[in-house]
C-alpha positions in Angstrom: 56.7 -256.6 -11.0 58.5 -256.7 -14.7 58.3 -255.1 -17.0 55.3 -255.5 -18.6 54.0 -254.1 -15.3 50.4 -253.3 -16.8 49.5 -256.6 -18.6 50.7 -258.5 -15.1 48.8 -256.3 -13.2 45.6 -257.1 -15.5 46.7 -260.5 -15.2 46.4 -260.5 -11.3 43.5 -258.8 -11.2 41.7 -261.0 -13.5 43.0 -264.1 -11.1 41.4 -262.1 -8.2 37.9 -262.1 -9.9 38.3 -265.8 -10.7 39.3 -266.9 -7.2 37.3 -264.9 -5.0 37.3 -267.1 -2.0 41.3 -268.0 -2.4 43.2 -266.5 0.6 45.3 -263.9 -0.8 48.6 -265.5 -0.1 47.4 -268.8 -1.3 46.6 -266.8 -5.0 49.7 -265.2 -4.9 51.9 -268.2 -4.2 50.0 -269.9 -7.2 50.0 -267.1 -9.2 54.5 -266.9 -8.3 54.2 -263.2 -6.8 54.4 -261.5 -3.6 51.5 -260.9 -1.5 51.8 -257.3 -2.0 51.9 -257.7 -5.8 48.3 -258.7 -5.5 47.1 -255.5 -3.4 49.4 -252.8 -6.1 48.0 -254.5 -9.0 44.5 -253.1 -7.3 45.7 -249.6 -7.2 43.2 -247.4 -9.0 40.8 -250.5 -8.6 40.0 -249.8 -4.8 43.7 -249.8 -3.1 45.5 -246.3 -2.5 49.1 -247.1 -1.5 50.1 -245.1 1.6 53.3 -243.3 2.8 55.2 -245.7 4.8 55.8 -244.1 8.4 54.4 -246.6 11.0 54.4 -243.9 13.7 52.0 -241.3 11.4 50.2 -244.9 10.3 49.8 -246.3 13.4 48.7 -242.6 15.1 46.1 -242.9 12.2 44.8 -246.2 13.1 44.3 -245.2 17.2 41.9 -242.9 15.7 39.6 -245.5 13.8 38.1 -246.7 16.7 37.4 -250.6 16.8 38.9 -252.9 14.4 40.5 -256.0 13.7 43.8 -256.5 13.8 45.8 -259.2 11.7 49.4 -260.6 12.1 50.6 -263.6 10.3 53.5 -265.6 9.4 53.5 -268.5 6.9 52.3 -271.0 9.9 49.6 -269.1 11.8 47.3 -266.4 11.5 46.7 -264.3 14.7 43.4 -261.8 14.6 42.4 -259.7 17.3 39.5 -257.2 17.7 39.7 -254.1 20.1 41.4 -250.5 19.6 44.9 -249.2 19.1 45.6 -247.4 22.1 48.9 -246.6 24.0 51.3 -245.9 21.2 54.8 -245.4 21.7 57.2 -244.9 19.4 60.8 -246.2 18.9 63.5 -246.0 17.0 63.6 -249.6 16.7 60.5 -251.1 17.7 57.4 -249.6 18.5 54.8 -250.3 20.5 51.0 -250.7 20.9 49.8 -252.0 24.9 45.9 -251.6 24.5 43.6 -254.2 26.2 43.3 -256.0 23.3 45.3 -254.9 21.1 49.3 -256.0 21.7 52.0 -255.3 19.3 55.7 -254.9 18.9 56.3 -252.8 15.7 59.9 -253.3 14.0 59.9 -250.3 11.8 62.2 -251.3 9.1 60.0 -253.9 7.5 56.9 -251.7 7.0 58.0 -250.9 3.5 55.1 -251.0 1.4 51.5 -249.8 3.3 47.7 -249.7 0.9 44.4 -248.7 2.0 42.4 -251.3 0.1 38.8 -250.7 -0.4 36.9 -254.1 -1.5 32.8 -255.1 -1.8 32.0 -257.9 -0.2 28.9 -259.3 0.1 27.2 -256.5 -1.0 29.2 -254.0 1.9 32.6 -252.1 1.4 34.9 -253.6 3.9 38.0 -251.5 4.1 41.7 -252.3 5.4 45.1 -251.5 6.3 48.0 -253.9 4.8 51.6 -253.7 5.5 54.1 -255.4 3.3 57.5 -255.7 3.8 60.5 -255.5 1.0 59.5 -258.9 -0.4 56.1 -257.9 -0.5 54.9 -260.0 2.4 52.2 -259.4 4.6 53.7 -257.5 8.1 50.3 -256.7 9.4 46.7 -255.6 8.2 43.8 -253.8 9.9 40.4 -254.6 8.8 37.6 -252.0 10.2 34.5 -253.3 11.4 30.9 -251.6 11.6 31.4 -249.5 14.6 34.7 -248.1 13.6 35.3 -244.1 12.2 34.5 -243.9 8.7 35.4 -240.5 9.2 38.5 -241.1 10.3 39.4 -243.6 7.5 38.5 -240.9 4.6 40.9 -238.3 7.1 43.8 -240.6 7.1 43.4 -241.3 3.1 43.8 -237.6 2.8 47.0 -237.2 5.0 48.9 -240.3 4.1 48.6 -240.7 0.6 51.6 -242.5 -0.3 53.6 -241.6 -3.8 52.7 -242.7 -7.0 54.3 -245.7 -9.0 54.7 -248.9 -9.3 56.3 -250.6 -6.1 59.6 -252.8 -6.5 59.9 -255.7 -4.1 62.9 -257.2 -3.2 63.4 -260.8 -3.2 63.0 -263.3 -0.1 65.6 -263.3 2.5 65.8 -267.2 3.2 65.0 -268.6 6.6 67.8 -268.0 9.2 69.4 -271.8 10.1 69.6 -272.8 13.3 72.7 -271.3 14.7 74.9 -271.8 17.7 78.4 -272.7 18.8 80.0 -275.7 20.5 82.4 -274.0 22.0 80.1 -271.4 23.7 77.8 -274.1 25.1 79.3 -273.3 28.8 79.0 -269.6 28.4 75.3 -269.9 27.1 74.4 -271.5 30.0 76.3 -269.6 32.4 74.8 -266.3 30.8 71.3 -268.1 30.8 71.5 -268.6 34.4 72.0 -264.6 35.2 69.0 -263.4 33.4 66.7 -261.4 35.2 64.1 -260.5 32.3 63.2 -262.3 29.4 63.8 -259.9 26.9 67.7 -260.3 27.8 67.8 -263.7 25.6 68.1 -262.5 22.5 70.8 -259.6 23.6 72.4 -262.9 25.1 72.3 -265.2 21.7 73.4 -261.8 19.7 76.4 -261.6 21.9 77.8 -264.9 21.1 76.6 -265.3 17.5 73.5 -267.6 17.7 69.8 -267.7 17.3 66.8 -268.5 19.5 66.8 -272.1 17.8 70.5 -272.4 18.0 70.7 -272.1 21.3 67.8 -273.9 22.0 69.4 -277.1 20.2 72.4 -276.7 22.3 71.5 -275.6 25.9 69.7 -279.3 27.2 68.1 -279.3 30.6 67.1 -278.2 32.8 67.0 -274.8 30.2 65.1 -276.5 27.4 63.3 -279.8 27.1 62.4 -281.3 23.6 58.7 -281.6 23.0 57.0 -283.7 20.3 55.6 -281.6 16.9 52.0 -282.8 18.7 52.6 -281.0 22.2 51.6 -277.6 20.3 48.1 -279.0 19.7 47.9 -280.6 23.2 48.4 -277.5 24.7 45.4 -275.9 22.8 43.3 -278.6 23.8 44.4 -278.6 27.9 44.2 -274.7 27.7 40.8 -274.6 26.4 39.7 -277.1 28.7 41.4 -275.6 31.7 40.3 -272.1 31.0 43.7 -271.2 31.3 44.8 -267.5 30.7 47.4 -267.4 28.5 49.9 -264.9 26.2 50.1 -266.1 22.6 52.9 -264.7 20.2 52.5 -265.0 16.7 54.4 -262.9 14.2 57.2 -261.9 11.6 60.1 -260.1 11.0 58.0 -256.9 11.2 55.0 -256.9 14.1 54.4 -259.6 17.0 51.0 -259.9 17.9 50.2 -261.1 21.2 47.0 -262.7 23.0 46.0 -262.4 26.7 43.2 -263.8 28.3 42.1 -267.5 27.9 41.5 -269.7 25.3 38.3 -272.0 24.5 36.4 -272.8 21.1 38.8 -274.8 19.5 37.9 -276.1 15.8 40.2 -278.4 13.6 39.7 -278.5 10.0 42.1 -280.4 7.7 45.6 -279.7 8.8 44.3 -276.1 10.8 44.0 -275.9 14.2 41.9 -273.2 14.6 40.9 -271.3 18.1 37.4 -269.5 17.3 36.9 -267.2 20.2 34.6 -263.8 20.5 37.7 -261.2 19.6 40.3 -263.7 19.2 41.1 -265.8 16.4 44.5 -268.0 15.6 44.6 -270.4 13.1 47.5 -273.0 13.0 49.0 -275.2 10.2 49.3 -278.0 12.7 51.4 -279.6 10.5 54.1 -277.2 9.6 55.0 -277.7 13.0 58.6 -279.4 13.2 60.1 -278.4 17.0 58.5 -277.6 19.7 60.6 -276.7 22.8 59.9 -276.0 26.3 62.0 -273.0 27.9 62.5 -271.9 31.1 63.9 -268.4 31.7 65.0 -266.8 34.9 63.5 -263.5 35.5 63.1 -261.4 39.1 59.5 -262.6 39.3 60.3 -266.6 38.7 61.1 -269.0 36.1 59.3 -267.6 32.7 58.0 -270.4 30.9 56.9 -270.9 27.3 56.1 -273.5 24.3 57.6 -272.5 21.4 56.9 -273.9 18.3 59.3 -273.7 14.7 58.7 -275.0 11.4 61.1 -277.2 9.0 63.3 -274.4 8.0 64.2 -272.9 11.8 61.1 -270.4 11.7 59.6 -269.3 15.1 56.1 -269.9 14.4 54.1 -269.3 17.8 55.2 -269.4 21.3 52.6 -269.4 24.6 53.1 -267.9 27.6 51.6 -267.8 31.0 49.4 -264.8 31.4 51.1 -263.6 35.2 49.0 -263.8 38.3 47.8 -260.7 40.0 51.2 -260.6 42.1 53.1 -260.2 38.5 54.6 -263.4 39.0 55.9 -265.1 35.4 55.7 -268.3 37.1 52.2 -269.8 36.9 51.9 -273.1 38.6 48.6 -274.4 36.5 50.8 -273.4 33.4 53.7 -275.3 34.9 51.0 -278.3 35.5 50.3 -278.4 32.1 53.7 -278.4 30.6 54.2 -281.5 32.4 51.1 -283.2 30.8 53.0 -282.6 27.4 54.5 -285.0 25.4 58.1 -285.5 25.4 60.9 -285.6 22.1 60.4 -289.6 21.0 57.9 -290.0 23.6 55.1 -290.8 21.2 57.2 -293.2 19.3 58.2 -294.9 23.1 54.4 -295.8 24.1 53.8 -297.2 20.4 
């Protein structure tokens, strides 16, 4: 943070007071600081930074009861309210598999954790917020009325984090799309003996590309270019269809997942914004640049998604079909309504 550490952290905290209804990224982008910088320039001021270990954090949180849980990337905020249940711990990625609450955990980017204390509207609302080395948001926790206060003062107590003045790092750029010419044959060859979905990225690891490299490169019938507007046309067809669905948002550090259906949609400006009892995703409709259409093979059918990516190559969302009670991936209403969606250039075509 410098290093005149304390006049900058007056500084910020004097910014927060003045903007009290700016969205804490949205302050520190104009202010030119991390997101985290905002929440340790509050320590002493209602934020306790906490020790780092998302297995003892996470145990923590499974004890709090009902909350709401927030994952985000620079595109689209995910919320969902329920309880952290069914912990498991990796040395990797972690894992929460609640009824509500869905995460994947990657360990190495919860680098800088605060309890943050804040009055609101006349009523302390208290949270959990994860930074990573940059000082961007990983994943926060918000508590609600009928979660453990007791719990909350317990876990203060036993995960006090160390005292000083955090150091982020700077911004790793956006990966690029990236693939290989000369692998197009094996990609799809390798594509074609997939049995799980989760063997894709193994796949593009092993011959040195990304998700949107490979994407670009692997045509039909693997992928099929959608227009930037097919995101939003899904919404709409899902909410209207009652459609259960899985939604992925997330970041380097957590994915956040919905299941269950999808219905009160609300646009405001350039958000999309799905405003459902215990689930809440809001979408900068226009950051989206790519949309694709994927099929994977897996042992219970074709697995397909809509995945969306913003102008620099970042995965922003991707939708799923929830599976049928046989466990099937292939859902044939899903399939339906990927058909409905608009093509690559097809927009431009029927003007």
């Amino acid at each position: 943070m410098g290093a005149d550490t304390s006049i900058q952290a007056d500084a910020i905290r004097a910014a927060i007071t003045d903007n009290p209804k700016t969205r804490a990224r949205d302050l520190a982008d104009k202010l030119g600081v991390p997101e985290g910088a905002l929440v340790a320039a509050q320590v002493g001021f209602g934020a306790v930074p906490l020790v780092a270990d998302p297995t003892r954090l996470t145990l923590a949180i499974c004890t709090l009861g009902e909350v709401m849980a927030l994952t985000r990337n620079e595109s689209a905020v995910h919320e969902k309210v329920g309880i952290y249940e069914n912990f498991r711990a990796g040395e990797h990625a972690s894992s929460v598999i609640a009824a509500d609450i869905d995460l994947r955990i990657f360990s190495r980017h919860w680098v800088h954790v605060f309890a943050v204390e804040k009055v609101v509207d006349g009523t302390i609302r208290r949270s959990i917020q994860v930074f990573d080395a940059a000082g961007d948001a990983v994943h926060k926790v918000f508590l609600r009325e009928r979660s453990n206060i007791a719990m909350w003062d317990l876990m203060l107590r036993d995960l006090e984090g160390p005292e000083g003045e955090p150091v982020f790092e700077d911004r790793a750029p956006v990966e690029a799309a990236k693939g290989d010419v000369v692998k197009v044959e094996t990609l799809r060859q390798e594509w074609d003996r997939m049995t799980d979905t989760h063997q894709f990225m193994r796949l593009t690891s092993k011959l040195k590309m990304n998700r949107l490299g490979a994407y670009r490169m692997a045509g039909e019938p693997y992928v099929v270019a959608l227009d930037p507007s097919a995101v939003n046309h899904a919404l709409q067809a899902m909410s209207e269809g009652s459609l259960s669905v899985m939604v992925f948002v997330g970041n380097k550090g957590c994915i956040q997942i919905h299941s269950g259906p999808i219905n009160k949609l609300v646009p405001m400006g350039p958000w999309q914004n799905v405003m459902d009892p215990g689930f809440n995703l809001h979408l900068r409709a226009d950051h989206v640049a790519e949309v694709w259409l994927v099929t994977k093979p897996t042992k219970r059918g074709p697995a397909i998604s809509i995945e969306a990516f913003d102008a620099r190559g970042m995965l922003i969302l991707q939708c799923f079909p929830l599976r049928n009670k046989d466990g099937e991936d292939h859902v044939a209403a899903f399939s339906a309504l990927t058909d409905t969606l608009p093509r690559l250039g097809q927009a431009e075509e029927v003007a």
